[in-house]
N, C-alpha and C positions, 0 to 999 in steps of 0.2 A: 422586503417581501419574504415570507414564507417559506419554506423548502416544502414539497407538494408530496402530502405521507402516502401520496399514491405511488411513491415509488418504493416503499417496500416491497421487497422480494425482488424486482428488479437487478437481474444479470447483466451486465455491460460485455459485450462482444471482450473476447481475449485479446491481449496484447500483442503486437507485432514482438515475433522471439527476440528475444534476447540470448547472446553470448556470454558467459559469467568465462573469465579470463584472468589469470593471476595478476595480471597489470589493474585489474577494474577491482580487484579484491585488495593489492597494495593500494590504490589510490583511496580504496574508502577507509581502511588502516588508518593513511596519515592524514586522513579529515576529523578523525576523530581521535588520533593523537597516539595512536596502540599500535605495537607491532605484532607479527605474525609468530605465533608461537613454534618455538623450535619444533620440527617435524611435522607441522600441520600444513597441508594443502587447502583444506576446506577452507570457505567461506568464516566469518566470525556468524553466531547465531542472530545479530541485528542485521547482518546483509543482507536477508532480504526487504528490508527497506525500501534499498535502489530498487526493486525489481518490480515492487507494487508502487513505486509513485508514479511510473507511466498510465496506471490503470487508476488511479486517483487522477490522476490530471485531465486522462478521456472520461471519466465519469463528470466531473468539475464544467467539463469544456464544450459536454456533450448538448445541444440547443435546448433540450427540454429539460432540463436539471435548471440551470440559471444560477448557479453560484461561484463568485468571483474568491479567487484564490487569495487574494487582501483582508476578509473578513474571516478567513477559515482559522483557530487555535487549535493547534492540537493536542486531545488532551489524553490521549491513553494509546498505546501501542502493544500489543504482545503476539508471541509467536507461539505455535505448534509443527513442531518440527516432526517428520519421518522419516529425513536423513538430511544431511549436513549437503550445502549447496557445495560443487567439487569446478575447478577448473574446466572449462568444456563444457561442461552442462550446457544446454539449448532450452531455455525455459519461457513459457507464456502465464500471463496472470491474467485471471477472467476475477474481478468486484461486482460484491452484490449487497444491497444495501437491506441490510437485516433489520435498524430499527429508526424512527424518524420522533423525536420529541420537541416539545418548546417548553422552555423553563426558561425565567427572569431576560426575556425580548431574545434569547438566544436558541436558534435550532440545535438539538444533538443530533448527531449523526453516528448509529453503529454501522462498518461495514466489517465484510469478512472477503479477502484474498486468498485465492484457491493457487498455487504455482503448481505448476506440472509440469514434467521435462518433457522430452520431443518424444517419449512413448507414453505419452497421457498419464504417465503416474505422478500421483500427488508426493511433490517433496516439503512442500510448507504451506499451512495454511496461517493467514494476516491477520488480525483483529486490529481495528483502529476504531478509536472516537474521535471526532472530530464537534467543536462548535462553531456554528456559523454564527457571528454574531451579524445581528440586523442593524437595519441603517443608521436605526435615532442611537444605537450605543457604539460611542464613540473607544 
């Protein structure tokens, strides 16, 4: 089935905050094998990843979307950063599905992730593509 281009433009409600914590900034470190550079606190520039896959997961899970997380590849990721995610930060991410195509049985999907800390200011916004691939491609 289809992904429905009626959902461009389409904002998903914000995510339940999130706590960014020097334990949740070491733990995504040693997932992806890097240590913390000597005198940095911040966040590494790909953390916020963790922070928009809660807001990919409610978009994914949401009843009128319909698309199972088994068929999703991911194919593009970048960020726009306005300051580096810090310990303590209290951050919510609101996705909005910017473009909706079908090429070769496969939906694309552009979204864009808005993070804001607990006084509404933008600290990162998310680009991702995602392909949904459809049934008959295996």
């Amino acid at each position: 089935m289809a992904v429905d281009t009626g959902l461009v433009g389409r904002t998903f409600p914000a995510t339940a905050p999130y706590e960014v914590s020097r334990a949740k900034i070491d733990d995504f470190l040693a997932a992806i094998g890097a240590d913390a550079p000597d005198g940095t606190a911040c966040a590494p520039p790909t953390f916020p990843t963790v922070v928009t896959f809660q807001a990919m997961q409610a978009f994914m899970a949401d009843p009128g979307v319909g698309i199972e997380l088994r068929r999703i590849v991911h194919g593009d990721q970048r960020f726009v950063h306005v300051r580096p995610l810090q310990p303590g930060d209290v951050v919510t991410t609101r996705l909005t599905i910017e473009s909706i195509r079908s090429m070769g049985g496969a939906d694309i999907i552009g979204t864009r992730s808005e993070i804001v800390d607990a006084s509404g200011e933008l600290v990162c916004t998310a680009y991702a593509t995602l392909f949904y691939r459809g049934e008959d491609i295996t």
